[in-house]
Each structure stands twice: as structure tokens, then as C-alpha cells.
C-alpha positions as CSV (number, residue, x, y, z in Angstrom):
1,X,-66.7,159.0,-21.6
2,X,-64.4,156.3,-20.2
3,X,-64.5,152.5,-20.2
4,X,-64.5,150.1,-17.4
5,X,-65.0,146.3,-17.5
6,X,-65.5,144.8,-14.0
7,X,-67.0,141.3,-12.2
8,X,-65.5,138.2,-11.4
9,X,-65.1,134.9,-12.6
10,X,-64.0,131.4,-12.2
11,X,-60.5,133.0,-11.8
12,X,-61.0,135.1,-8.6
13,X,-64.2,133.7,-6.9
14,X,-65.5,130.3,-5.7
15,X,-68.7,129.4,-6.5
16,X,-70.5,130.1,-4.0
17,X,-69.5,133.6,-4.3
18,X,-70.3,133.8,-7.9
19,X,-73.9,132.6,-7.3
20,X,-74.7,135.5,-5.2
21,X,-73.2,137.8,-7.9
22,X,-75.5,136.4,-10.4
23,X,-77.9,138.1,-12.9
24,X,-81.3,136.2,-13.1
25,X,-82.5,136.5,-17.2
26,X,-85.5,137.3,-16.4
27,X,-84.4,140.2,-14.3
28,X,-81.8,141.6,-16.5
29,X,-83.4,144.2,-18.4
30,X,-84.4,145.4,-15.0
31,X,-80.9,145.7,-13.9
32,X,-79.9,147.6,-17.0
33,X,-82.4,150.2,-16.4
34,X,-81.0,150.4,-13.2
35,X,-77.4,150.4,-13.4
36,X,-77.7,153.5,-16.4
37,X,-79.3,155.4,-13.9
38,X,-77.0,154.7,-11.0
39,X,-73.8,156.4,-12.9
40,X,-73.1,154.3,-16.0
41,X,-74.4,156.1,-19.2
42,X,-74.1,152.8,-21.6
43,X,-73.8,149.3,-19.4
44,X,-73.9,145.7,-20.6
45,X,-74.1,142.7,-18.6
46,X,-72.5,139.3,-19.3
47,X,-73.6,136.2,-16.7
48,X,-72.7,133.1,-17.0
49,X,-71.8,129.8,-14.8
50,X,-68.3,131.1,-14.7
51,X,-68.7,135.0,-14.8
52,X,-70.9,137.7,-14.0
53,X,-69.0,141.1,-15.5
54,X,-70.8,144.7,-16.4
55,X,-69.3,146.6,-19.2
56,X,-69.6,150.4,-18.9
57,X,-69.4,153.8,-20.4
58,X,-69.2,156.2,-17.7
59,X,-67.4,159.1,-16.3
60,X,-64.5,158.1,-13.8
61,X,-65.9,160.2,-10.6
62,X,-69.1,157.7,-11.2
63,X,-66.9,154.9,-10.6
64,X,-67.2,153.6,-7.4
65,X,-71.1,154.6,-7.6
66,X,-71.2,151.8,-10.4
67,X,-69.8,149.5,-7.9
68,X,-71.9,150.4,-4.9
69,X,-75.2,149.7,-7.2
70,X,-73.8,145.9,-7.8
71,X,-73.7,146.0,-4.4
72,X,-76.5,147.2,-3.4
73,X,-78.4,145.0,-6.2
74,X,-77.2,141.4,-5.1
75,X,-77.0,142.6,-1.3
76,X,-73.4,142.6,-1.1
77,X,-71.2,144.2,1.6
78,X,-68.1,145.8,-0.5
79,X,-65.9,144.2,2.0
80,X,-67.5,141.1,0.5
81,X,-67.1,141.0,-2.7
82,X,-64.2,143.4,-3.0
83,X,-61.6,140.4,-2.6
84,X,-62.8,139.0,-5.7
85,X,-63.7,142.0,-7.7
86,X,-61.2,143.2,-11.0
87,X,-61.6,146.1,-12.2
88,X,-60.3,147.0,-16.0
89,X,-60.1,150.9,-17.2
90,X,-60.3,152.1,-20.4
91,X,-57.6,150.0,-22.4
92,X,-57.7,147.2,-19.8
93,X,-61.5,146.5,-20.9
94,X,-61.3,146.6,-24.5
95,X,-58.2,143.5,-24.0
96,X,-60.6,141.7,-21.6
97,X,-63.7,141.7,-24.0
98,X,-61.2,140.7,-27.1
99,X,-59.7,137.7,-24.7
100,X,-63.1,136.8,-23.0
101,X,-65.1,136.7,-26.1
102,X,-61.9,134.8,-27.6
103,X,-62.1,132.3,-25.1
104,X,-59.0,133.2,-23.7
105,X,-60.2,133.6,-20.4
106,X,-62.3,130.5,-20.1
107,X,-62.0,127.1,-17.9
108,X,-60.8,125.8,-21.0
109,X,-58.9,127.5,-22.9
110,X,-60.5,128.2,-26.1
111,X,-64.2,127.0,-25.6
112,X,-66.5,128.7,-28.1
113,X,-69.7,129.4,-25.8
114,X,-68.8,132.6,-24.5
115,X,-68.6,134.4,-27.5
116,X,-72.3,133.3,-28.3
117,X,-73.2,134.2,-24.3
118,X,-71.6,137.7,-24.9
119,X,-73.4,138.2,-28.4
120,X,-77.1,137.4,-26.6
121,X,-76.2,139.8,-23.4
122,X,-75.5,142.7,-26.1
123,X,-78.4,141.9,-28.1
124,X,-79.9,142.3,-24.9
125,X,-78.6,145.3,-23.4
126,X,-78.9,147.0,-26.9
127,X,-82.5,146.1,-27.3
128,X,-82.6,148.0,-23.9
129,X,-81.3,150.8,-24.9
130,X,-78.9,150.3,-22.8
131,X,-75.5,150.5,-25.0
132,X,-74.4,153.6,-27.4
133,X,-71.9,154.6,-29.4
134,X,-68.6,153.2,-27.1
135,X,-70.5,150.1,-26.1
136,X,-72.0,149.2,-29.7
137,X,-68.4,149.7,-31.3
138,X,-66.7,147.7,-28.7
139,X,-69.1,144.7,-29.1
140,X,-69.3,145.1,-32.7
141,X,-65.0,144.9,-32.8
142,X,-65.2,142.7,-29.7
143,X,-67.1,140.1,-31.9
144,X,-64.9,140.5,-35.1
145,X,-61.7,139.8,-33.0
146,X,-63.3,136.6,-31.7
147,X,-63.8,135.6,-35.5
148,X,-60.4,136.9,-36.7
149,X,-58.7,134.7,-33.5
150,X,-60.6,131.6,-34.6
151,X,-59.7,131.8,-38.0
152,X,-56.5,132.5,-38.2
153,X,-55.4,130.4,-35.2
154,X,-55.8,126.6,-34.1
155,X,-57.5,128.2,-30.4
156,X,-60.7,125.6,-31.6
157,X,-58.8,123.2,-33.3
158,X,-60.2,120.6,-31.0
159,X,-63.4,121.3,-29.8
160,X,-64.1,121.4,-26.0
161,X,-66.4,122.6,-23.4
162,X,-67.6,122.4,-19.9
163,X,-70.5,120.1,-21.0
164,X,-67.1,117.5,-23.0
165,X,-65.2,118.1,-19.6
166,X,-68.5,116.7,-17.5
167,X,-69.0,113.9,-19.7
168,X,-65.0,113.2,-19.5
169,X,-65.6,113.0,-15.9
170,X,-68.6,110.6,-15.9
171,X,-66.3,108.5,-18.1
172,X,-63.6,108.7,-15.3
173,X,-66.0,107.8,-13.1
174,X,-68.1,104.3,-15.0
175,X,-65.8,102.3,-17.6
176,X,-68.7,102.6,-19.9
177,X,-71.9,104.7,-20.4
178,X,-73.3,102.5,-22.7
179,X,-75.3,100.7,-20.3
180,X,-76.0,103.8,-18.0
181,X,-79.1,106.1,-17.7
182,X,-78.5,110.4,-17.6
183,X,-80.8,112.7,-16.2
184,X,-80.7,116.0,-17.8
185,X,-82.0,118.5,-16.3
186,X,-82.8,122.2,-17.8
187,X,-82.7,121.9,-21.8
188,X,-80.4,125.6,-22.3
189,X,-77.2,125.2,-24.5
190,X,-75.3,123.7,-22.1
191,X,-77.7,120.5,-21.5
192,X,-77.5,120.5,-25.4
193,X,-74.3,120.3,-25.6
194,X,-73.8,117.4,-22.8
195,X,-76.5,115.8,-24.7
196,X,-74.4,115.9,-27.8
197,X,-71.0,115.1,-26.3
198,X,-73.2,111.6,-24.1
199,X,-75.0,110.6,-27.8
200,X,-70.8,110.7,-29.3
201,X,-69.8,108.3,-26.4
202,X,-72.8,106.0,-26.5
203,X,-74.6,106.6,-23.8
204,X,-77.5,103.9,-23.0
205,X,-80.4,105.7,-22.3
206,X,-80.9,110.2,-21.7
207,X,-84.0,111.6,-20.0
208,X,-84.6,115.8,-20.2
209,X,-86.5,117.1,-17.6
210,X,-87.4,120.4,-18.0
211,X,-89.7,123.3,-16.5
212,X,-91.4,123.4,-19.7
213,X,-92.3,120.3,-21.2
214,X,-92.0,121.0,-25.1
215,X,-88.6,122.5,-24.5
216,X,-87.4,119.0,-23.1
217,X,-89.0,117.3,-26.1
218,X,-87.6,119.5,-28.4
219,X,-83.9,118.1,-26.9
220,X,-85.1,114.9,-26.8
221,X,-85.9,114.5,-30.1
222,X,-82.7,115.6,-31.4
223,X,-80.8,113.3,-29.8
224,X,-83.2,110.2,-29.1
225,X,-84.4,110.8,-25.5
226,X,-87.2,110.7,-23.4
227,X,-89.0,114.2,-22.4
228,X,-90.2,114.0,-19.0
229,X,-91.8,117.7,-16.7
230,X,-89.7,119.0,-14.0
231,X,-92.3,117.6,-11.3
232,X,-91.7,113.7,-12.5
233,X,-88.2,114.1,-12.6
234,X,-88.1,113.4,-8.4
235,X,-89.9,109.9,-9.5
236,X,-87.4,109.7,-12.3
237,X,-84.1,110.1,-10.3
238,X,-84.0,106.4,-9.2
239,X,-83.3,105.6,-12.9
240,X,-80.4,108.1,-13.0
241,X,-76.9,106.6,-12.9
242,X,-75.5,110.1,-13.9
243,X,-77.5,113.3,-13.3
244,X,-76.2,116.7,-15.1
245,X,-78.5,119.8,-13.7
246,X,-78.0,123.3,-15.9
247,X,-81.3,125.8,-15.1
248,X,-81.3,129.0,-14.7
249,X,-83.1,128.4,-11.0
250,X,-82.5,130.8,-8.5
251,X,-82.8,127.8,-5.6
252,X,-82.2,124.7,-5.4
253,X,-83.8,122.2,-7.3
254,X,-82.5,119.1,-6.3
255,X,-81.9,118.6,-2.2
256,X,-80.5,116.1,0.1
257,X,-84.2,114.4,0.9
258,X,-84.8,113.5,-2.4
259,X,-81.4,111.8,-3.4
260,X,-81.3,109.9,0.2
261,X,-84.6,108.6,-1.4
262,X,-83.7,107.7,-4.9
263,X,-80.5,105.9,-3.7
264,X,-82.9,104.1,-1.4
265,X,-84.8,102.6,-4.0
266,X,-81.9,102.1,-6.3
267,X,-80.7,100.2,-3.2
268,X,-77.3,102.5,-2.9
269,X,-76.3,101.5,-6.3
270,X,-73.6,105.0,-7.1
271,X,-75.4,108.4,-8.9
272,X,-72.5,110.7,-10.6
273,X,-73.9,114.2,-10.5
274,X,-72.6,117.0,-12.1
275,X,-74.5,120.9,-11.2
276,X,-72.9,122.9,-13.8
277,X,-75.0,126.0,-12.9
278,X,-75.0,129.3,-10.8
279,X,-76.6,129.7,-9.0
280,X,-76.2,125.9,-7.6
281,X,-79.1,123.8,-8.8
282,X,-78.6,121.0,-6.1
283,X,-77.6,121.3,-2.5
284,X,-74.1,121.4,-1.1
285,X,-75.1,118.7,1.3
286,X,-75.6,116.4,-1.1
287,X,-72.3,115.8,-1.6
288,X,-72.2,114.3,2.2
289,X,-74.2,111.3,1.2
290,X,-72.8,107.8,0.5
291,X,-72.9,106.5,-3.0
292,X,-73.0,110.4,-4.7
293,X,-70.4,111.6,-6.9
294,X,-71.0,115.2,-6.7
295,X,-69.2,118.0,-8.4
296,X,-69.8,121.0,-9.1
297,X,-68.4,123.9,-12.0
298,X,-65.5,124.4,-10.2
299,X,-64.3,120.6,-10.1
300,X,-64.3,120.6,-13.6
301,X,-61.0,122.4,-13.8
302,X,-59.2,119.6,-13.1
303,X,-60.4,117.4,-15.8
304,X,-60.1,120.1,-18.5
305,X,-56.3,120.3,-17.6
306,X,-55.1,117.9,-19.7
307,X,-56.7,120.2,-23.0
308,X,-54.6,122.7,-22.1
309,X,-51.3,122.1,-23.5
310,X,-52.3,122.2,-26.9
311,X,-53.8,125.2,-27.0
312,X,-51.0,127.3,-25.3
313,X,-49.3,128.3,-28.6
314,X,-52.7,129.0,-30.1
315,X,-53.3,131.2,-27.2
316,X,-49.8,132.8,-27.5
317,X,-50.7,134.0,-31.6
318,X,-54.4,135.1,-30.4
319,X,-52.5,137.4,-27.8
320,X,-50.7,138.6,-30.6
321,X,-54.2,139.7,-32.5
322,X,-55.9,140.9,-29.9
323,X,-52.9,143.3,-28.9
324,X,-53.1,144.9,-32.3
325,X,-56.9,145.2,-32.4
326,X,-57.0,147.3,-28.5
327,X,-54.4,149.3,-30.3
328,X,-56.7,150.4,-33.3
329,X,-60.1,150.6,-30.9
330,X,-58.2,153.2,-28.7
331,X,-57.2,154.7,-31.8
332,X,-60.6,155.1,-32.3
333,X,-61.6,156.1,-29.1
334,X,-58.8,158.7,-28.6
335,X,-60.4,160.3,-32.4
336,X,-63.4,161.3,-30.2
337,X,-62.0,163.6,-28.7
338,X,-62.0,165.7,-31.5
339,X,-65.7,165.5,-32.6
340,X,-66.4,168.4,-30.6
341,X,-63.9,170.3,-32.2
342,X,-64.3,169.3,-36.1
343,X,-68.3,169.9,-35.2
344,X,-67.6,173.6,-33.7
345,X,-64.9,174.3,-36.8
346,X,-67.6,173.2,-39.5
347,X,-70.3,174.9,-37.7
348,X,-68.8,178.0,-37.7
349,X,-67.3,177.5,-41.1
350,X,-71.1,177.1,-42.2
351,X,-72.0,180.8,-40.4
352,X,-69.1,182.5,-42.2
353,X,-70.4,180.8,-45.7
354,X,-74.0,181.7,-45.1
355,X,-73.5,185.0,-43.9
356,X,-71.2,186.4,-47.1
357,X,-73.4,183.8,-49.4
358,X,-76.4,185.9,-48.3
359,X,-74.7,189.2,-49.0
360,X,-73.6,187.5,-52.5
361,X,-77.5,187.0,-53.3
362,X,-78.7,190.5,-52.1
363,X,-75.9,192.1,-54.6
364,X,-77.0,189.6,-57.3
365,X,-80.7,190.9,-56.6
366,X,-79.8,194.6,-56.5
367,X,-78.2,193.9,-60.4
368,X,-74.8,193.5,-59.6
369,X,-72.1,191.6,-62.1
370,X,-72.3,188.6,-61.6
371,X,-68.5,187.7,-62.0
372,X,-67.5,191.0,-59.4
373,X,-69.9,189.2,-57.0
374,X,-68.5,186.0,-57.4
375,X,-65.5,187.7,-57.3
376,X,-65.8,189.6,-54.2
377,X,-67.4,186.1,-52.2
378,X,-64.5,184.5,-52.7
379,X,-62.3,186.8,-51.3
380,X,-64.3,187.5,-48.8
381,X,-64.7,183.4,-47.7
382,X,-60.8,183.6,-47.9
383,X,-60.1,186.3,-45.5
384,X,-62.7,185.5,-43.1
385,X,-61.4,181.8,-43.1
386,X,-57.7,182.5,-42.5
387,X,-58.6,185.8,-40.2
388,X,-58.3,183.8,-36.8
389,X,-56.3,181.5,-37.5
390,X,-53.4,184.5,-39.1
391,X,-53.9,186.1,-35.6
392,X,-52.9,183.2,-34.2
393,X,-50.1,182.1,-35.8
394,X,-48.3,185.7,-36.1
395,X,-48.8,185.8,-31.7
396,X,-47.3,182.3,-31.7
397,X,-44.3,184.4,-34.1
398,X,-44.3,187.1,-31.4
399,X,-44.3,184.8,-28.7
400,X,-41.1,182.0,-30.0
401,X,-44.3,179.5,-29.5
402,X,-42.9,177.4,-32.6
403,X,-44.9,174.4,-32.1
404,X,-48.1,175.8,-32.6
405,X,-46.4,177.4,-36.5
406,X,-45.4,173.8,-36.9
407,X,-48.6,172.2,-36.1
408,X,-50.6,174.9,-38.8
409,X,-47.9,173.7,-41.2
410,X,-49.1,169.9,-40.7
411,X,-52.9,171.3,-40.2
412,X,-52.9,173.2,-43.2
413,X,-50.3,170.4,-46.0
414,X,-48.4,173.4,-45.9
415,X,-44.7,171.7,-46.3
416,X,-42.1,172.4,-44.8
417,X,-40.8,176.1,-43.6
């Protein structure tokens, strides 16, 4: 079985290319099922706002059949998506899982979501039965490299994220937020986390709107805001200065309609909006209105430039790690190749041994001695053991084949000739 790692991300697609690649949650175990029976015999599925990427164990010819199911499943022409599709085999994916769930290949460099994002899509592919032996050891590594990188370098010295670049921006964008109102909508990690980074920098007043109402609250009350349902927050959006939208809707939630109305009644006083999710939770056309500040995931790269610098160096030793660690998974993977062989030598090791052991018993019941029996098993567990392997070696004599004698030597501790 071979490896291959393949999507796109923030890297080599725009959004609204990514958005059409993307995995609904509530659809992924679905997809799992699906893609194991389309050529991939383990398969694991990471999507996020910034990347949607399937991990598989497969056999090479099956390939391009992997491919033509992702397709086929978000209704995809190749010519399409090809463009922005990578492809890593084998070696290639074990160094993108290290540097993806290292943060390596983030927005910002470094950001420590990912590595939780890739932890719940194993748990979830796993509790499909989706993953085996290649997929559960590279997670399993995948996970400790993540750790080791963190520790032993300063990659998080500084803690940043796409939710502390959007609230950078907003801070770009009013001189202070203590006297402004934010509209958060979804309550998933990321609206956490812009909660968190808006409470740091004082912000005046938050409101969570959420599908569910005691998820919201349950936000809210960490961080001192006001819970509101998804079907007030249209009423609601007047008293947003700054809206930040993170769901995991598969259509818009917010269009142009009910802005134009909102900055009606706020009498065309500015609304900074930030739609950090993928698929898009508010129209495009938004943007086209006067008095909106709109940008999406992709505008965010330019903010989170500046907390770049200081990570390069930290990126440089976590390179370093991750180098070593592919080198001991293939190690590991390459050792596999000899299962079948250790398994067939111990299995007909065990024949041998039960076939003379059961000649040993029938002399011991017919009165035998004991110690002539004993005798006479070892010697015959001796020659049987080195029977094929003599034949072997004295044609590879015969035949000047010296670096099969030499490999017996090493085989067998036998020193040198």
C-alpha cells in the first residue's frame, strides 16, 4: 500500500474555489464511506477555511480513480480543479502532514488550530472505520511531531491566528473598539477565538448569534455577551459596527438585502465585516455597497504579514525536525515489506517444529528414552531448519552469486568469512 496526500489550500486556490471543494460535517462520514469504496483502502479527510485535503492508503493504479471520485463528489470538471490540485506520494505526504499539522503551512505561520482540526478529522475518519494500520501510524507520528516542533522550537512563541489577524484588521479599520458593537455569528472555535482576541482589546459590546440558541449562550457567557438565535440576528445587524460570520452553512447567510437595510437604519454609519468561512457565509455583492468594509479569508493575508518575520527561524529548526521524523516513518513503512516474509518464515518454521515435535511424542508414547528422543528432535529441528537454506547457499557457491553468501553471513551473525 502507498501513500498520497492531495487537496488544495489557501496556497493554490482562491476562495471561491475552495468553497466548492468543501466537505460539509455533517456529510463527512458519508464521504468516507464513499471514497474507501472508490479506490482508497484507508482515507482521511481534513476541511477547513483554508484547506480541504484527503489522506490515503491506496494502490498507485487507483490513483487517479481517487481523484475522479472528488470530482465527481463536489461536481467538479478535472479541468477545473486540476490547476489548483497538489498531489504528494508516499514520502511527499508524510512531510506535508508533519508541516501542516505543525503549522507550517498555515496563513500564519505557526497558528496552532490546525493541529486540533487535523486531530477531530482522524477521530473522525477512525471512528468510521475509515483509517488502518498506515493512516493510524501516520496520524499518531503526525501528532507527536506537531508536539515535538512546539516544544522544542519558538514556532508559537507569540500566539496568532486568523481570528487575532481579523480583529487586527478591525483595529486598522476604527481607532478604538471600545465604544463599538460586534456581531458574531456561528459560536465554533473560530468565533471563540475572535471572541477572546475582541474581550483582550476591549471591545464595547459582543452579540453571538447562533443556529442554536444555547450554543451562543454558552459563548456568551464566557466572555460577557449577549446570546441572541440566528433568525433575530437580521433585526440585530443595525447594532453591528463590526460583524465576524464563521458557520459551517453551506449558503449564504447574510445577503446584500439585508445589509442595504441595516445600513439604512444605522443611517450609513460604516459596518466592518469579516466572513472567515468556506463556504462564504455572506454574499460577494456585499462588498459593492457603500459604507461596508468587507473581507473575506483571503484578505487576511495581508494583515498577518507583519507576524511573519519572527517566526522564519522557528520555521527553519521545525524543518529540521520534521525531516528527521519522514526519515524514521518511511523507515517504518519500508519494514512492511517484510511482514509477509517474517510471517511465511515463522509459519513454516512452526510446521517443521510441530511435525518432528509430534514424531518426538509418538516415540516417547511407544517407551522410547527419553534423552535419545530428545536427542534425535534436536537434530532433526537442525537439519530441517538449515536444509533449504544449505541448498541455497552452496548454488549461490556454484554460481560466483557472492552477495547472496554475504547476505546469509549478516542473516545468520555469522562474522565474517
Amino acid at each position: 500500500m502507498h501513500l498520497l496526500a492531495f487537496g488544495i489550500n489557501h496556497h493554490t486556490a482562491p476562495v471561491e474555489i475552495r468553497e466548492k471543494a468543501a466537505f460539509a460535517p455533517d456529510k463527512l462520514v458519508n464521504a468516507l464511506h464513499e471514497v474507501t469504496h472508490s479506490g482508497a483502502e484507508e482515507a482521511a479527510i481534513v476541511s477547513t477555511c483554508n484547506r480541504t485535503e484527503l489522506y490515503c492508503g491506496l494502490d498507485p493504479a487507483q490513483r487517479e480513480h481517487v481523484i475522479d471520485w472528488f470530482c465527481h463528489y463536489h461536481h467538479l470538471k478535472r479541468e477545473e480543479i486540476l490547476p489548483y490540485l497538489y498531489q504528494h506520494p508516499d514520502q511527499e505526504a508524510v512531510k506535508h502532514a508533519f508541516r501542516v499539522a505543525a503549522g507550517l503551512d498555515s496563513m500564519i505561520l505557526g497558528e496552532p488550530q490546525i493541529l486540533g482540526q487535523m486531530k477531530e478529522a482522524f477521530a473522525h475518519a477512525h471512528k468510521a472505520g475509515a483509517t488502518g494500520k498506515i493512516l493510524n501510524r501516520l496520524f499518531q507520528q503526525t501528532f507527536t511531531v506537531a508536539k515535538q516542533v512546539r516544544t522544542d522550537t519558538a514556532i508559537g512563541a507569540s500566539a496568532v491566528s486568523v481570528a487575532s489577524a481579523a480583529v487586527s484588521l478591525a483595529k486598522q479599520i476604527f481607532n478604538t473598539l471600545s465604544e463599538q458593537t460586534v456581531l458574531l455569528i456561528g459560536a465554533g472555535e473560530m468565533i471563540e477565538l475572535c471572541a477572546r482576541h475582541l474581550k483582550e482589546h476591549g471591545i464595547g459590546h459582543m452579540i453571538v448569534a447562533n443556529r442554536t440558541v444555547e450554543r451562543a449562550q454558552l459563548v456568551a457567557s464566557e466572555f460577557g455577551a449577549e446570546a441572541i438565535s440566528l433568525s433575530e440576528m437580521p433585526l440585530r445587524l443595525t447594532d453591528a459596527d463590526i460583524v465576524i460570520t464563521s458557520t459551517a452553512s453551506q449558503l449564504p447567510i447574510l445577503g446584500k438585502g439585508a445589509v442595504e437595510r441595516a445600513l439604512k437604519t444605522r443611517r450609513h454609519r460604516p459596518m466592518f465585516m469579516v466572513d472567515i468561512a468556506v463556504p462564504r457565509d455572506i454574499e460577494a455583492e456585499v462588498g459593492e455597497l457603500n459604507d461596508v468594509y468587507l473581507y473575506t479569508i483571503d484578505d487576511l493575508k495581508e494583515v498577518v504579514q507583519g507576524n511573519m518575520e519572527s517566526r522564519q527561524e522557528a520555521a527553519r529548526e521545525a524543518e529540521k525536525i520534521i525531516d528527521t521524523q519522514v526519515v524514521d516513518f518511511m523507515h517504518w513503512v519500508k519494514s512492511l515489506d517484510a511482514v509477509p516474509t517474517i510471517r511465511a518464515l515463522r509459519e513454516a518454521a512452526d510446521a517443521v517444529r510441530e511435525a518432528e515435535l509430534q514424531q518426538a511424542r509418538s516415540r516417547l508414547a511407544r517407551g522410547e528414552d527419553p534423552n535419545k528422543v530428545i536427542e534425535q528432535l534436536a537434530r532433526a529441528l537442525t537439519n530441517k531448519f538449515t536444509h533449504t537454506p544449505s541448498d541455497a547457499l552452496r548454488k549461490a557457491d556454484h554460481d560466483g552469486n557472492q552477495a547472496l553468501l554475504d547476505a546469509a553471513r549478516r542473516l545468520f551473525n555469522l562474522g565474517e568469512d
